[in-house]
N, C-alpha and C positions, 0 to 999 in steps of 0.2 A: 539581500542575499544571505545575509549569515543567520535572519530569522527561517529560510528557506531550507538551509542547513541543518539548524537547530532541529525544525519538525520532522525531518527527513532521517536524521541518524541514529535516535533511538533504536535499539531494535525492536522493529515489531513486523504485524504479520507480514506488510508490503518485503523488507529487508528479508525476510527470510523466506516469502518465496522467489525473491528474484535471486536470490544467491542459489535454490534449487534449483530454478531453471537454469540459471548461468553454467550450473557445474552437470546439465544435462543436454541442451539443446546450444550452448555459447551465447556468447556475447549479443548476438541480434535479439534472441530469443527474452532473454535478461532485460535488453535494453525497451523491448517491445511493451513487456510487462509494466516495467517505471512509466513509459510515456502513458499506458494505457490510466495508471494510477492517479499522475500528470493530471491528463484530460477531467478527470471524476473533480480535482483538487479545484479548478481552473472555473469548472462547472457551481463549484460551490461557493468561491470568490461572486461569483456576478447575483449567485441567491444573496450574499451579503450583501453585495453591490445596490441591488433594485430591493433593499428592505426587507427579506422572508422569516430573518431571525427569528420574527413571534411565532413561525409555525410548529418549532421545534419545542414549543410551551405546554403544548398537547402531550399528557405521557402517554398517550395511545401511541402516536410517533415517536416516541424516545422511545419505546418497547418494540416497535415494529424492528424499528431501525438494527435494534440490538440483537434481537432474533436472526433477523436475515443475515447478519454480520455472522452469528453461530451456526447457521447451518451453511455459507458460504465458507467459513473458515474451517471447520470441523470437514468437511468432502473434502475439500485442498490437502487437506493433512493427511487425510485416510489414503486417497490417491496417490500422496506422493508416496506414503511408507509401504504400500501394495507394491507400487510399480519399481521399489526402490532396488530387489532382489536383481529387476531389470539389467541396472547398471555397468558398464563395465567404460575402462577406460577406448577399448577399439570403439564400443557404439556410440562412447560421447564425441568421440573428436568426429563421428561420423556424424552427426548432427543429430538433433530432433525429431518425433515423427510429430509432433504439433507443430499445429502452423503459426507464423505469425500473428497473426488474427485473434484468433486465441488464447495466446499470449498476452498480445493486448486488451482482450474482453475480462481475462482472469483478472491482471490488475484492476482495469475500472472496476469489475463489479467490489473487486476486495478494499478499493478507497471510497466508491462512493456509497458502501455500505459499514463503513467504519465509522462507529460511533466516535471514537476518539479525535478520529480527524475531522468530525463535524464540530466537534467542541473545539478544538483547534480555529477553525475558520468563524466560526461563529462566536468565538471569543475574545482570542488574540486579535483574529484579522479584522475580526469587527469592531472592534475598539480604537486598532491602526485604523481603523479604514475612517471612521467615528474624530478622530484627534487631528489625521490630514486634512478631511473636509473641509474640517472648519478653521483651517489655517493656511491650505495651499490652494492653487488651481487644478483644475481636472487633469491639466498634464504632468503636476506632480505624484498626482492618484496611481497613472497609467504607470510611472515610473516605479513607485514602491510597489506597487502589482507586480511587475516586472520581473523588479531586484527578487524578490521571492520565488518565483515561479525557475528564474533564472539558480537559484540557489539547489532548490527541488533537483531541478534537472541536472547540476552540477554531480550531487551525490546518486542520484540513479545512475548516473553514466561510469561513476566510479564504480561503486557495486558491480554494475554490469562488468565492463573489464575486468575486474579482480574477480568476483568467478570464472570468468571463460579463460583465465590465466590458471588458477588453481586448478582448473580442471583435465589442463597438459602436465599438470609437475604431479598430483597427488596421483595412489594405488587406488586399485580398483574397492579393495577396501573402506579403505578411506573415504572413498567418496560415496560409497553405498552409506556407512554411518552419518556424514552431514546430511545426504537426504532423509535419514530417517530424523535424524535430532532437525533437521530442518519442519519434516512433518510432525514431530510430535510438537514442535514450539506452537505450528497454527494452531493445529487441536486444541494446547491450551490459553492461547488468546480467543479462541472458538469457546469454549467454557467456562472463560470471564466473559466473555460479552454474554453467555446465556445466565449465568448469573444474574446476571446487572437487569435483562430482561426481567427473569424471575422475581425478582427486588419489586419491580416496577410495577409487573401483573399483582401480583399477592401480598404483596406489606405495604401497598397503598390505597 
């Protein structure tokens, strides 16, 4: 749980758009994102699981990966700081015009195209996963799988509530600037990962 934790409370791009949603659409909205993030995380454990790590050995796929993480993140941010003028305390407590769905699609595609959190899973978890193996049974597997995933969802749920909370107490001001500083943070986690691509394509 508390490696769960650990990956989850950084801030990065996940954190800060579920705090944007949180303080636009509430708490469903917020919490929709996390699971969607969740699911993408969940999806990458079982690549660890059934052996895929060597795939990510290819820098064609570490470049892919990091690209699509930039232009995933860089739209999210543009998006939010456009619609950010939107805002107003009456329209947030009135809810969302996005759906859940999309909420949820936002976060997957934002974790399962995050290079950081593939290094994560294919690192960390792969080493956990590598060091249990070959010491416990399958259902202790299932269990550290678990406690992690269990951890993940602990701090999305919190994120979730603590936006849809701030978003009854703050000014309309106020919450117009965390969307924008919201939006400007992906942009520039969207300009490291195109970095990192660029590294990839032309200085190797």
């Amino acid at each position: 749980m508390l490696l769960g934790l650990s990956l989850s409370a950084p801030i990065g791009p996940i954190n800060a758009a579920q705090l944007d949603k949180g303080l636009r659409g509430g708490f469903l909205h917020a919490w929709s994102l996390g699971l969607g993030a969740v699911s993408a995380d969940i999806i990458y454990m079982l690549l660890v699981y059934f052996g895929m790590i060597h795939l990510l050995d290819a820098p064609f796929v570490k470049a892919f990966l990091w690209l699509f993480g930039f232009f995933v993140l860089v739209y999210t941010g543009i998006d939010g700081i456009r619609s950010s003028r939107e805002v107003s305390t009456a329209g947030l407590r009135g809810g969302s015009d996005t759906s859940l769905f999309r909420s949820f699609l936002s976060g997957f595609l934002m974790s399962l195209f995050n290079p950081l959190s593939i290094l994560f899973w294919f690192g960390i978890y792969g080493s956990v996963l590598a060091k249990a193996a070959s010491e416990f049974p399958m259902q202790q597997l299932l269990i550290y799988s678990g406690g992690i995933v269990l951890g993940i969802l602990l701090w999305d749920f919190s994120m979730a509530a603590a936006s849809s909370v701030f978003r009854r107490l703050l000014t309309t001001r106020v919450l117009q600037a965390i969307s924008v500083l919201s939006g400007l943070s992906l942009i520039g986690f969207g300009l490291y990962f195109g970095v990192q691509a660029a590294r990839l394509l032309f200085l190797h």
